[in-house]
C-alpha distance (Angstrom), angle and dihedral (degrees) to the residues before:
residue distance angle dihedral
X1 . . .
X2 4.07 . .
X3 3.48 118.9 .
X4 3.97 98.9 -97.8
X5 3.92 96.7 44.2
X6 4.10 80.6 54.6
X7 3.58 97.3 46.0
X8 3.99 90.4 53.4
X9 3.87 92.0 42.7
X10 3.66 89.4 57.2
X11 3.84 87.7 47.5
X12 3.22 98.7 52.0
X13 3.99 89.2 49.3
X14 3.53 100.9 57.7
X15 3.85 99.2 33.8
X16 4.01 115.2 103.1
X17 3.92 114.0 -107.7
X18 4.44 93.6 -142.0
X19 3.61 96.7 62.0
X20 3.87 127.9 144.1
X21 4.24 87.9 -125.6
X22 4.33 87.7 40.1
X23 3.50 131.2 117.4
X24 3.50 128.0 -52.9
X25 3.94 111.0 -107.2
X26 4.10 92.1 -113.2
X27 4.31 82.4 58.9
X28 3.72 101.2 32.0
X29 4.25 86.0 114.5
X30 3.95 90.1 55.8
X31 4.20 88.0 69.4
X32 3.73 84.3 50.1
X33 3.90 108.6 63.4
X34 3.66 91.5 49.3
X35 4.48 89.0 152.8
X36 3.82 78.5 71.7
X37 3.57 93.1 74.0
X38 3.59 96.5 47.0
X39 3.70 107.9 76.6
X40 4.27 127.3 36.3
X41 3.35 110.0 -19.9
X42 3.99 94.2 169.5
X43 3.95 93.0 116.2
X44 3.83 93.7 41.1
X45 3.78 93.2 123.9
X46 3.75 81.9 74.9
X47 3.41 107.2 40.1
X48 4.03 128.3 79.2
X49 3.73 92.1 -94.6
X50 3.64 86.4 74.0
X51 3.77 95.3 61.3
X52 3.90 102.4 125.6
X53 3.57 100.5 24.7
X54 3.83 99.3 61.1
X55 4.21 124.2 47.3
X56 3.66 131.6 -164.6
X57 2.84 142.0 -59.3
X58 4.31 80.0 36.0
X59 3.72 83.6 58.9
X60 3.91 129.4 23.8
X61 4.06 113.4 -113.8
X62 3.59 94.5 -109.1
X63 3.30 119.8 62.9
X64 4.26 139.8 -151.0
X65 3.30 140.7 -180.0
X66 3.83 91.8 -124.2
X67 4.46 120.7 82.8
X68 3.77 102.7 -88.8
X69 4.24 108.9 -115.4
X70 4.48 111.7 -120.5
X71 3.50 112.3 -80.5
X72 3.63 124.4 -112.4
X73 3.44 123.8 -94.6
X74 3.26 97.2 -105.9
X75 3.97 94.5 54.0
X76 3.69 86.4 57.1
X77 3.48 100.3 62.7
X78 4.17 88.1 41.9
X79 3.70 76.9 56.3
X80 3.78 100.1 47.5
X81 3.61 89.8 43.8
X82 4.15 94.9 61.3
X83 3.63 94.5 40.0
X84 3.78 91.4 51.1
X85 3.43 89.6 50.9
X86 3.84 95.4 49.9
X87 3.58 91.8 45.6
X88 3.83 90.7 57.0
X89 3.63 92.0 43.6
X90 4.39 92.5 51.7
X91 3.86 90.9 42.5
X92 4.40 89.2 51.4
X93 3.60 85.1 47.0
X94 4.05 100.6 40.4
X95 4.52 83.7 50.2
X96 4.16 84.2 49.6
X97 3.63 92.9 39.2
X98 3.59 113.9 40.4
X99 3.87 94.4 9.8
X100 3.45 94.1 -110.3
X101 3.66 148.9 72.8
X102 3.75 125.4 -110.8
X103 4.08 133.7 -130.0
X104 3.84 108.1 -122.0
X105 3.97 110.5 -142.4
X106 3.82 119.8 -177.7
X107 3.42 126.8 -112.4
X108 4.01 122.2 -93.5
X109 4.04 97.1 -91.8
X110 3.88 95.4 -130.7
X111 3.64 143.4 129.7
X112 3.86 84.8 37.0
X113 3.86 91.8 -70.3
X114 3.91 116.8 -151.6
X115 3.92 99.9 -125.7
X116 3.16 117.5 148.9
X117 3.67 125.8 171.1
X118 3.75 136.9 126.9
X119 3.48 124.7 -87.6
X120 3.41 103.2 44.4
X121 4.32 105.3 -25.9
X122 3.94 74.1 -82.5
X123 3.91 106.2 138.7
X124 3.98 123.9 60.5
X125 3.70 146.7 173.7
X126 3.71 93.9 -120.1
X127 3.47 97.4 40.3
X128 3.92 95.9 53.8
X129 3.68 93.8 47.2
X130 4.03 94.7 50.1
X131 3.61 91.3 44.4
X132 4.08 87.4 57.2
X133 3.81 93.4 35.7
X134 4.17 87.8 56.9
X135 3.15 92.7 39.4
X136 4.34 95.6 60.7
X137 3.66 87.2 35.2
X138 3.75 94.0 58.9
X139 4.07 90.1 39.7
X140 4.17 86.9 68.2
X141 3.50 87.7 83.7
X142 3.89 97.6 -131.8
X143 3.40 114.3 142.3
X144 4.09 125.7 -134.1
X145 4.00 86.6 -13.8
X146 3.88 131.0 -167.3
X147 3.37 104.4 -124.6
X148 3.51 129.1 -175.8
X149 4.09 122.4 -164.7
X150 3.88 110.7 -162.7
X151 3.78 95.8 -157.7
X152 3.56 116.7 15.3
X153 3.81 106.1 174.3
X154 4.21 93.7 -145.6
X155 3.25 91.3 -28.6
X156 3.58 109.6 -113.1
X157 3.98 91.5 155.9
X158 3.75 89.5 76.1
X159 3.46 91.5 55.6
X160 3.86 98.4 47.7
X161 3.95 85.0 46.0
X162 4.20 96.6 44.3
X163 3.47 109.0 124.3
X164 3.95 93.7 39.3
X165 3.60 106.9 76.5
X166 3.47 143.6 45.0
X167 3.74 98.0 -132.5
X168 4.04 131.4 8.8
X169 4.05 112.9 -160.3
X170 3.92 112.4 -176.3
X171 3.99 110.4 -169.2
X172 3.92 111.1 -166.9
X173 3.59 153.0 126.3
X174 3.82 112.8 -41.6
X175 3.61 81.3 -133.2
X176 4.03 90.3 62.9
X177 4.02 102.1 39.8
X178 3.84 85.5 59.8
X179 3.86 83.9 60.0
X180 3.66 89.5 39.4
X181 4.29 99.8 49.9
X182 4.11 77.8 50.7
X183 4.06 89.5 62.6
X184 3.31 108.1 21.9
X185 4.12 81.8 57.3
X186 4.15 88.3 49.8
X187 3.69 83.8 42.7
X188 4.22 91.8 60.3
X189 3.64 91.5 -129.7
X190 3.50 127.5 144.4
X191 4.30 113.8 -114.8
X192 3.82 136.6 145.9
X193 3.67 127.9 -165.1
X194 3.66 129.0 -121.6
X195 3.73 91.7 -9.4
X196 4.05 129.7 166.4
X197 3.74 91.4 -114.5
X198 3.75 118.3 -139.2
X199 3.99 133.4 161.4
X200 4.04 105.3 -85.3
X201 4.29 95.4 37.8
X202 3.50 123.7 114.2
X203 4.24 108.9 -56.3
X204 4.13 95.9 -118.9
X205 3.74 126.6 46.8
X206 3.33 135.2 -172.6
X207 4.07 125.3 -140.9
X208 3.89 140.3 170.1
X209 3.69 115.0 -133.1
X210 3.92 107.6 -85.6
X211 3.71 85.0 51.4
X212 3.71 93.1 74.3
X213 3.88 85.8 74.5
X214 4.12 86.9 74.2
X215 3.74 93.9 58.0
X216 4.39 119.4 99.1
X217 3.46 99.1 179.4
X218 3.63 149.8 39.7
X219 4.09 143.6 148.3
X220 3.05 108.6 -163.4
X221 3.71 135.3 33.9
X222 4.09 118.8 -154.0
X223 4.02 122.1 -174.2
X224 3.79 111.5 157.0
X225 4.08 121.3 176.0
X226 3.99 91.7 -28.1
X227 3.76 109.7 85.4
X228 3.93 89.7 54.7
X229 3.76 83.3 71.3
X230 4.03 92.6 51.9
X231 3.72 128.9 108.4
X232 3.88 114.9 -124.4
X233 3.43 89.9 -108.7
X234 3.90 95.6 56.4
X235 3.84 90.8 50.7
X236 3.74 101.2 47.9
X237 4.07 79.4 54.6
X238 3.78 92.0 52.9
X239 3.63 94.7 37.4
X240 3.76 91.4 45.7
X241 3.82 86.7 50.9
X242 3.89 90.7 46.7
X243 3.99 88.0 55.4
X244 3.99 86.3 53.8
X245 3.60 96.2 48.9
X246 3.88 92.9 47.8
X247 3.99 100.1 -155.3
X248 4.02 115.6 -170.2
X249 3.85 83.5 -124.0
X250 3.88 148.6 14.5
X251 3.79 124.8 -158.2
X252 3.71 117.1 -153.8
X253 4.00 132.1 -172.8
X254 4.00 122.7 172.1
X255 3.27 151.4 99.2
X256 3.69 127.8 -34.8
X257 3.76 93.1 -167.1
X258 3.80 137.3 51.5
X259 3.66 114.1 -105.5
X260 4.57 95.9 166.8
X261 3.70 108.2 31.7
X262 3.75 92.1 -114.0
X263 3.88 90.9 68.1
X264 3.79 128.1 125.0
X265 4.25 111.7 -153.7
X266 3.51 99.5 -134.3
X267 3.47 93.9 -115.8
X268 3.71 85.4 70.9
X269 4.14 96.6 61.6
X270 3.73 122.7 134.0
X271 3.61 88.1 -117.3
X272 3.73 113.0 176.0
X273 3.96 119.9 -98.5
X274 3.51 91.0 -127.8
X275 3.70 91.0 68.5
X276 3.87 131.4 85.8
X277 4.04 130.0 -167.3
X278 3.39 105.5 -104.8
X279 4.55 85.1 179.4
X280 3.24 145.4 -9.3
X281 3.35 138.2 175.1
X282 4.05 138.5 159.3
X283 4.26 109.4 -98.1
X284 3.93 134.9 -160.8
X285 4.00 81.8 0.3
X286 3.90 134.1 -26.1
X287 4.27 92.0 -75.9
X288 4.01 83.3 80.2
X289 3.80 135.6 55.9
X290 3.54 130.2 -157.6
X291 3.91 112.7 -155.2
X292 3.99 129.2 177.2
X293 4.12 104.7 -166.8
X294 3.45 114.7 -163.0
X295 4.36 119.2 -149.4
X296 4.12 100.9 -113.9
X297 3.86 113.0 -117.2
């Protein structure tokens, strides 16, 4: 095990589970099979500790601890079909969005990803959404941002964004930045973990949820289908945090309706008073919200 993967295993060991910056309730198991994390995890994007980080049709809907076999033919086209569809439906909404269209880039085949698509395996879930989610975040207009992601999944975003900003902070689960030093390292990008961040350190960094509390500045806050799994109590932290840090802008997409009865729709977020919506519009269908707030002047 390298030296980072081992410094957030031990983490994640010895932190307490009932924190105000813990695990959602829907993920409250992933904190618990820490041993998981210990050995290969070079085929974790299809293995359980995945859950949350990968959707269908990328994964199936149930999910083992065992590699999944190829699907049949016949579930590749199913699968082609649906992410055709959604990439039609993101690139209609990017041109009425953001006035533009958007260039889809596949995802960084790694950690024996499950996509499977016809031609080539070359269209994914993941890959669609980042390529839209870069896209808008490039459109702000800020240039060589700070941004900080609270809950990143493996954090493919920073990849598809690399080049764009001067610094890339992703604050998550413990459980998650293992998965994330695993691609960001296949990726070739430059990240540290639980570092005292200054202005000429390494350009991404990795931190657990209390550890937001040692950042002083950001640009640009991301959250994209995580919060809507949070507890109230973990987003007044976050958005309590966000207030702190005082970014020019923060860039929301979730759910506008409860799926687990501890939900919050986004349009119910402790977002500070300070802030304005800039946009917002309904994405992938009218359950979810995209929304751009702007800090007031």
């Amino acid at each position: 095990m390298n030296k980072r993967r081992s410094e957030l295993v031990s983490r994640l060991k010895s932190e307490a589970i009932e924190t105000k910056w813990g695990p959602s309730p829907v993920e409250i198991w992933k904190s618990k099979i820490s041993s998981h994390y210990e050995g290969d995890v070079s085929d974790f994007r299809r293995r359980k500790i995945s859950s949350g980080t990968i959707n269908p049709p990328d994964r199936p809907k149930k999910l083992v601890e065992e590699p999944y076999p190829n699907d049949s033919w016949y579930r590749r086209v199913i699968n082609t079909v649906t992410l055709m569809k959604l990439l039609g439906r993101l690139e209609v909404h990017s041109l009425l969005f953001n006035g533009s269209l958007f260039k889809y880039c596949p995802e960084l085949n790694s950690h024996k990803f499950r996509r499977f698509s016809i031609p080539n395996n070359y269209l994914s879930e993941i890959g669609i959404r980042m390529s839209y989610y870069s896209h808008r975040i490039k459109k702000m207009g800020l240039e060589n941002p700070v941004i900080l992601e609270i809950g990143a999944g493996y954090g493919s975003l920073s990849n598809y964004l690399k080049g764009n900003y001067s610094k890339y902070i992703i604050v998550d689960l413990i459980e998650n930045l293992i998965l994330s030093s695993e691609y960001l390292s296949e990726a070739g990008l430059n990240f540290d973990v639980f570092p005292v961040i200054s202005d000429d350190d390494d350009s991404i960094h990795l931190l657990a949820g209390g550890d937001i509390q040692k950042l002083d500045n950001v640009d640009i806050v991301v959250n994209t289908m995580s919060m809507q799994h949070m507890s109230e109590e973990n987003l007044k932290y976050y958005f309590n945090q966000i207030n702190r840090l005082n970014p020019a802008l923060i860039y929301l997409v979730n759910r506008n309706i409860k799926r687990d009865p501890t939900d919050i729709e986004i349009q119910n977020y402790p977002v500070p008073k300070r802030y304005k919506v800039k946009k917002r519009n309904f994405i992938f269908s009218r359950n979810y919200s995209e929304i751009l707030f702007e800090r007031k002047t």
